[in-house]
C-alpha positions in Angstrom: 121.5 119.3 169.8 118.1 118.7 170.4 116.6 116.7 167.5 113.0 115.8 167.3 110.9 113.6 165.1 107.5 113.1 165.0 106.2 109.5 163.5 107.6 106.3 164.1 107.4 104.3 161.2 110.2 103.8 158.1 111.5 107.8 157.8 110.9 108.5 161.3 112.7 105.9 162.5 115.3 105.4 160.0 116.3 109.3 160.9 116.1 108.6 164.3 118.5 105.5 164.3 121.3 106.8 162.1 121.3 109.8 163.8 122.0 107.9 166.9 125.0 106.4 165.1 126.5 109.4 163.7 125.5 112.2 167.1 126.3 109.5 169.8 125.7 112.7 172.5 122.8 114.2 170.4 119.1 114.2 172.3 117.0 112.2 169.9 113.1 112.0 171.1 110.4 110.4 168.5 106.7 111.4 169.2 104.5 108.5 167.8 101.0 108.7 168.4 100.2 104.9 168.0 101.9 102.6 169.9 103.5 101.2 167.2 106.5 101.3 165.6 108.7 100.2 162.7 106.8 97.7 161.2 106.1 96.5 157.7 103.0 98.4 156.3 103.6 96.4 153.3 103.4 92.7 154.7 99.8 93.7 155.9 97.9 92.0 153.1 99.4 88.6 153.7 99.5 88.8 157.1 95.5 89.3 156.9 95.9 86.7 154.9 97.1 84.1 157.0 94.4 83.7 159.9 97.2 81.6 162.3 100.0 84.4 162.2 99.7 87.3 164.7 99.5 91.0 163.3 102.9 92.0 165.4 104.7 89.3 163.6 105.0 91.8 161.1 107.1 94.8 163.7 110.2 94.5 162.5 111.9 96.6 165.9 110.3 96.3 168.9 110.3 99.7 170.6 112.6 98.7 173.5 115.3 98.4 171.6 114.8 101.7 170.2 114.9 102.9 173.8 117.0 100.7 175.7 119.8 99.7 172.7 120.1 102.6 171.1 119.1 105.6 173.7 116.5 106.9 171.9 113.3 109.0 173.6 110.7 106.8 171.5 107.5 108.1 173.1 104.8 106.1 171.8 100.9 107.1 172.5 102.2 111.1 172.0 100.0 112.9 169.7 102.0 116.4 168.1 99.3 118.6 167.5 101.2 121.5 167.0 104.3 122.8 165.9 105.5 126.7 166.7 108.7 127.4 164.6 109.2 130.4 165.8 110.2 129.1 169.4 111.1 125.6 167.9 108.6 124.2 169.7 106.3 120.9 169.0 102.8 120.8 171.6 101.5 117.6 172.3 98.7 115.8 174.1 98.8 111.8 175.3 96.4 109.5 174.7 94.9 110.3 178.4 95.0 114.0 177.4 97.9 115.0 178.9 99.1 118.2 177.3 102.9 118.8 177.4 105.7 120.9 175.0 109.0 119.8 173.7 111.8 121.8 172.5 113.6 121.1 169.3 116.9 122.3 167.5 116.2 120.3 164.1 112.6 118.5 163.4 111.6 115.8 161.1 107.9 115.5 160.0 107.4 112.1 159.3 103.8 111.5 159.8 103.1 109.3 156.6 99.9 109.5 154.7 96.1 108.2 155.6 93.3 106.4 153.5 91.0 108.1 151.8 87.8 108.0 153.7 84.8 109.7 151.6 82.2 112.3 153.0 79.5 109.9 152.2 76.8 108.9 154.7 77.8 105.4 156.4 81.9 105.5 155.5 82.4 106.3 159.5 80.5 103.1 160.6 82.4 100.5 162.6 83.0 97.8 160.3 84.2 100.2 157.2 87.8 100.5 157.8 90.6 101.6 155.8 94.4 100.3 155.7 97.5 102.1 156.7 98.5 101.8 159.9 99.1 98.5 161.6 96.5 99.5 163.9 94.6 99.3 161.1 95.8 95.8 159.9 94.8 94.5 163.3 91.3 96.2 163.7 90.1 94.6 160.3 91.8 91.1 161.3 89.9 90.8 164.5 86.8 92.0 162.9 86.7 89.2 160.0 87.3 86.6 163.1 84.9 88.3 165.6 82.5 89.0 163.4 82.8 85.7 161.0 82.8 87.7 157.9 82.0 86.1 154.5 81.7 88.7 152.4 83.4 91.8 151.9 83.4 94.8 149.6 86.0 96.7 148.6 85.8 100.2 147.8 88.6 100.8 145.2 90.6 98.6 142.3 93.9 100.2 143.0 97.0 98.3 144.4 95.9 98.0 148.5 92.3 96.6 146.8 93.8 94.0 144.5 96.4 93.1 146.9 93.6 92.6 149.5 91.4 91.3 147.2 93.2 87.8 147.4 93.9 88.1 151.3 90.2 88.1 151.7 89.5 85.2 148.7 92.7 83.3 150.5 90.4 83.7 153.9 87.2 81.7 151.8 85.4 85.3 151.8 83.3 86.1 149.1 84.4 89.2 147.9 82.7 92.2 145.5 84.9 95.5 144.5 83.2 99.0 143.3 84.2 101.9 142.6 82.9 104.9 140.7 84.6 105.5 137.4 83.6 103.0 134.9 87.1 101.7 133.1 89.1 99.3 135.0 92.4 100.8 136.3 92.7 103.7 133.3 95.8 104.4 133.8 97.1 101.5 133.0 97.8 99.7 129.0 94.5 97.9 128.3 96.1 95.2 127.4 97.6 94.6 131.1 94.6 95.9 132.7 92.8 93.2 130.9 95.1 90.4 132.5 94.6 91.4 135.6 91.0 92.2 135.1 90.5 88.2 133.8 92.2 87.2 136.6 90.3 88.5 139.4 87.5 87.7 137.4 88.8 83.6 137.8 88.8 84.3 141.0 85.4 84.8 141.7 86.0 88.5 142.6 82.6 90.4 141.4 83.9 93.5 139.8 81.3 96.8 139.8 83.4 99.8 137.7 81.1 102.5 137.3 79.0 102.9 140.5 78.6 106.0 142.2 78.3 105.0 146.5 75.6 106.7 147.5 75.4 105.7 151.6 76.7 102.4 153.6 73.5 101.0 155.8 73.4 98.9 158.9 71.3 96.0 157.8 71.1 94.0 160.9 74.3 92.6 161.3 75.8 93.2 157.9 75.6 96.3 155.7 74.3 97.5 152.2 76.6 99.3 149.7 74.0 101.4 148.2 73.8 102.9 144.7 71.7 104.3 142.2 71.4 101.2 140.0 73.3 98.6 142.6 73.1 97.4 146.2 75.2 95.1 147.4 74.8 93.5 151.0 78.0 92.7 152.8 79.3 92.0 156.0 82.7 93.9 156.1 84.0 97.3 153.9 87.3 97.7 153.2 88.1 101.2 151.5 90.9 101.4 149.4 90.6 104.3 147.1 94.0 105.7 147.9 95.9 108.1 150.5 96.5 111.3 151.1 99.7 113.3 153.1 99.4 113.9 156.6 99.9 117.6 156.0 98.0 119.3 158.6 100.7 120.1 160.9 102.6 121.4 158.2 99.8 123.4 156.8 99.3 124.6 160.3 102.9 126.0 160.9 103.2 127.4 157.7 105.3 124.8 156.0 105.0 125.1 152.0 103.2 122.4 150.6 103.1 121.3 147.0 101.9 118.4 144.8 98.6 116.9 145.9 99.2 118.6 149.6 102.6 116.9 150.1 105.5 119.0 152.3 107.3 120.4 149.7 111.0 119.8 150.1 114.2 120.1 148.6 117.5 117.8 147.4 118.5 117.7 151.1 114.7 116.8 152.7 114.6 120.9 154.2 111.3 122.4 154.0 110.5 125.8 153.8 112.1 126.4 157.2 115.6 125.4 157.7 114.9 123.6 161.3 112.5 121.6 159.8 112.9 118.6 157.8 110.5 116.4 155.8 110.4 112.5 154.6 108.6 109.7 153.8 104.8 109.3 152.3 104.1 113.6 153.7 107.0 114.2 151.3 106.8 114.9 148.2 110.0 114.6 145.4 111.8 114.9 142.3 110.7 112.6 139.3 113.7 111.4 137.7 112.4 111.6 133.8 110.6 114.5 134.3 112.6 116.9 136.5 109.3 117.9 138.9 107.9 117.6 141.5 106.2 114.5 142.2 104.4 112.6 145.3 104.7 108.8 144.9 104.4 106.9 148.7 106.9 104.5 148.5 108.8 102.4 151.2 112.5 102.8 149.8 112.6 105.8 149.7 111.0 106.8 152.9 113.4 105.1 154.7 116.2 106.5 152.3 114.7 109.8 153.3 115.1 109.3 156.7 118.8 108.4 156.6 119.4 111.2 154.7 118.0 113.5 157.1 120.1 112.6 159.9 123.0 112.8 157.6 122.3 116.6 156.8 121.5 116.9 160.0 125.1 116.0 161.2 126.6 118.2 158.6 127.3 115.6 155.9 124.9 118.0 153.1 123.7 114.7 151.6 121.2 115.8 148.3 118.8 112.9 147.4 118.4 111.9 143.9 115.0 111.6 142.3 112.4 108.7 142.4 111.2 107.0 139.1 108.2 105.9 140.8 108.8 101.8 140.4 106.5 99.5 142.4 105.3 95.4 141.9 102.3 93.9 143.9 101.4 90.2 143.8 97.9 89.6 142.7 96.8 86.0 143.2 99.5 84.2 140.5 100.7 87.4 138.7 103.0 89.6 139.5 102.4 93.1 138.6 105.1 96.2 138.0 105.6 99.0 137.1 108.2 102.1 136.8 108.6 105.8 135.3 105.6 107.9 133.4 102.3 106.1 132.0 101.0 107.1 128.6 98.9 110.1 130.5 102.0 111.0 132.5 104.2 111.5 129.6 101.8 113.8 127.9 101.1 116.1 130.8 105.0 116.9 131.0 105.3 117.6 127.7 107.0 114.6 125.9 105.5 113.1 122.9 105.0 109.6 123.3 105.5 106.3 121.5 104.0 103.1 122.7 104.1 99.6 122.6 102.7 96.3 123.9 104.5 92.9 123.5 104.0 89.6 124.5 106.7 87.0 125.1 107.5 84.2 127.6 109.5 84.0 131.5 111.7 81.4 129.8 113.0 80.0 126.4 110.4 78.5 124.2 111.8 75.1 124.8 112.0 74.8 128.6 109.5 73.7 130.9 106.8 75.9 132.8 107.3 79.0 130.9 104.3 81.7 131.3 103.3 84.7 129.4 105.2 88.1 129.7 103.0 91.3 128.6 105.5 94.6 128.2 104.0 98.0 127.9 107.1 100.3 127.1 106.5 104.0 126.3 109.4 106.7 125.3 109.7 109.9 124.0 109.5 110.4 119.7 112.1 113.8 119.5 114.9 112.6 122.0 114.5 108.7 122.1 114.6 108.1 125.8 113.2 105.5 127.7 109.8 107.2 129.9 108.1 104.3 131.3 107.6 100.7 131.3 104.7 98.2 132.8 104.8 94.3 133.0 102.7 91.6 134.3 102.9 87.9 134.2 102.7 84.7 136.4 106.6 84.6 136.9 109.5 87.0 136.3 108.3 90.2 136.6 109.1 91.5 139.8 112.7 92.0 139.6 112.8 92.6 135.7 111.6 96.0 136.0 114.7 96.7 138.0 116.4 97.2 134.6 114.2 99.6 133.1 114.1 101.5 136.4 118.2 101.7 136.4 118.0 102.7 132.7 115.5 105.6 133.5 117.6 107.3 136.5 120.4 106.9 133.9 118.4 109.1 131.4 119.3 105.8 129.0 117.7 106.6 124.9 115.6 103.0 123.8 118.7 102.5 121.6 121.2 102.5 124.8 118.9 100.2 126.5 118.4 97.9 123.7 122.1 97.1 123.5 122.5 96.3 127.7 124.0 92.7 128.1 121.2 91.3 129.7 121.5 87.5 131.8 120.3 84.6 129.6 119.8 81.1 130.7 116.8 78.8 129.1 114.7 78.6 133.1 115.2 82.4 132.8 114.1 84.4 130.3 114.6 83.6 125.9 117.7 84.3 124.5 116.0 87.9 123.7 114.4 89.1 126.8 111.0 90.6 126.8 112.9 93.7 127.6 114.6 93.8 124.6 112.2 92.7 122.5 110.2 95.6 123.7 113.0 98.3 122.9 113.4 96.6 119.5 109.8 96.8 118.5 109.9 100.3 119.9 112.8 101.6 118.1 111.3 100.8 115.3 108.2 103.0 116.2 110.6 105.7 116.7 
């Protein structure tokens, strides 16, 4: 069996491993048009961080060992452009412009998803750059040193903006974020929006909701962030407004594609033709609370994906469960979380939602150093089950909202998840954690 996969990254070469392990004779070739390969897209932000610590620190496999360990056909600097199903055929063309075919049995698409870049006047300037690849990562680290950068706007006040908001503020750059819609990260329970909001704002990060970009100029050496009402002079851009599928070989082979442009899939990762398989952020997926379709880019699963396409590949018909969407960031000294359907989320599939906001503490009231808890917890009026949670505080955060996130791929009611035997120790959490105390307060809303 011939199996190909384009992209190198966490699906691509997840697949492409554990299909070594369980096809030892199997023909395994990866097309990656980078030359890198399975590395942590996630680390990037402190990596950028940290001006001593090199950008590859951050490859978790070096590429040899793909090739010489594991006898895989990793060929890095190959660009698919095209893929013919009917003769199971990928084309592709090297970074010298070499044009060449390949032959495949079964094929994974694993080509990830891209920044956002807008069709404004100025956004394809050297000098505005994006964040994805670690290409990317080490473009914008050797500009801030090459080009001493001391101030930076970003474009955007989603996760990759916050999270790179304190890289930058860590690197003693001044830094100012903008973006066009007026209310600070909507989707999210004022009341946590506001935390974060004050703490960026102690930060001396200059927020600028509600500005329209109309052009990026060269000004000399640094730029202006023009608006209607604003201009803001800068030396560096970083735009973060969010990603999009790499879809376009897909679209071009006439793959289905689904939510916002993602390769729709089924249980098993097969697209819409049954040589071709699917995973990671091109992917889209099932929401666990909601039964539909969903695309939410996330790490886990993309290299779950990947594993469970070599899997079906070697016969084992391995269906993936869905994905309820949970994610944390770090944010200066809060931690930030979140898992399941927001408010808006809940509505559009139909549930009728109750809400609430608490605040408690990381520890018991009597022991030292304990910090401030805010718990946004929504679920459904009729049936009583548990739709979404959000969190943030300075400590204990991150791995809390692993229990909500259990209790929503359980299809656990507020009432089952109030009674869960949660772990209690004083440095911890009070002897009622701010879990609980959330379900109570709920339940009573209910």
């Amino acid at each position: 069996m011939e199996f190909v996969v384009i992209g190198g990254d966490a699906a691509g070469m997840s697949a492409a491993s554990r299909a070594r392990r369980l096809m030892p004779d199997c023909k395994i070739t990866v097309l990656e048009k980078t030359l890198d390969v399975s590395y942590s897209a996630c680390g990037m932000p402190y990596n950028i961080a940290d001006p001593v610590r090199e950008i590859d620190d951050l490859v978790v496999r070096q590429a040899v060992v793909f090739r010489e360990k594991q006898k895989i056909n990793l060929l890095t600097g190959r660009c698919a452009t095209k893929i013919v199903p009917g003769e199971n055929m990928v084309k592709i063309v090297t970074l010298t412009g070499k044009t060449t075919d390949i032959h495949y049995d079964k094929l994974l698409i694993a080509t990830g998803a891209s920044p956002i870049i807008p069709d404004t006047p100025g956004f394809d300037m050297e000098g505005v750059m994006g964040l994805k690849t670690l290409d990317d990562g080490r473009k914008i680290k050797s500009y801030i040193k090459e080009k001493n950068v001391k101030h930076a706007t970003i474009v955007g006040m989603g996760y990759i903006a916050l999270e790179m908001s304190e890289a930058l503020r860590e690197r003693g750059i001044d830094v100012a974020m903008i973006k066009p819609r007026p209310e600070f990260m909507p989707r999210m329970d004022r009341k946590i929006a506001d935390v974060i909001k004050d703490t960026l704002i102690s930060n001396q990060v200059a927020l600028h909701p509600g500005h329209e970009i109309e052009r990026i100029e060269q000004a000399g050496k640094t730029f202006k962030v023009v608006c209607a009402d604003l201009t803001l002079e800068t030396d560096m851009v970083l735009v973060a407004i969010g990603v999009e599928p790499n879809n376009q070989l897909a679209v071009d082979a006439g793959l289905k594609t689904g939510i916002k442009g993602a390769i729709s899939v089924d249980g098993n990762l097969r697209t819409s033709n049954e040589d071709i398989y699917a995973a990671g952020d091109c992917a889209d997926a099932i929401h666990v609370v909601t039964g539909r379709k969903t695309w939410i880019p996330l790490a886990l699963r993309a290299n779950r994906a990947g594993w469970a396409v070599a899997d079906n590949i070697a016969g084992k018909n391995l269906a993936l469960p869905g994905v309820a969407g949970t994610s944390v960031f770090k944010m200066f000294d809060l931690e930030v979380a979140r898992t399941g359907l927001d408010f808006k989320d809940a509505l559009d599939a139909g549930f009728n939602p109750a809400v609430v906001t608490i605040k408690s503490r990381s520890r018991a009231h009597a022991h030292p150093g304990a910090s401030q808890i805010h718990v946004h917890m929504i679920a459904d009026k009729a049936s009583g089950k548990l739709l979404g949670v959000e969190m943030v505080g300075k400590e204990g955060v991150a791995h809390r909202i692993n229990a909500p996130a259990v209790a929503l791929h359980a299809g656990m009611t507020i009432d089952e998840f109030l009674q869960c035997d949660l772990a209690y120790a004083p440095p911890f959490s009070p002897v009622w954690d701010p879990m609980l105390t959330a379900a109570n307060q709920l339940l009573k809303k209910l």
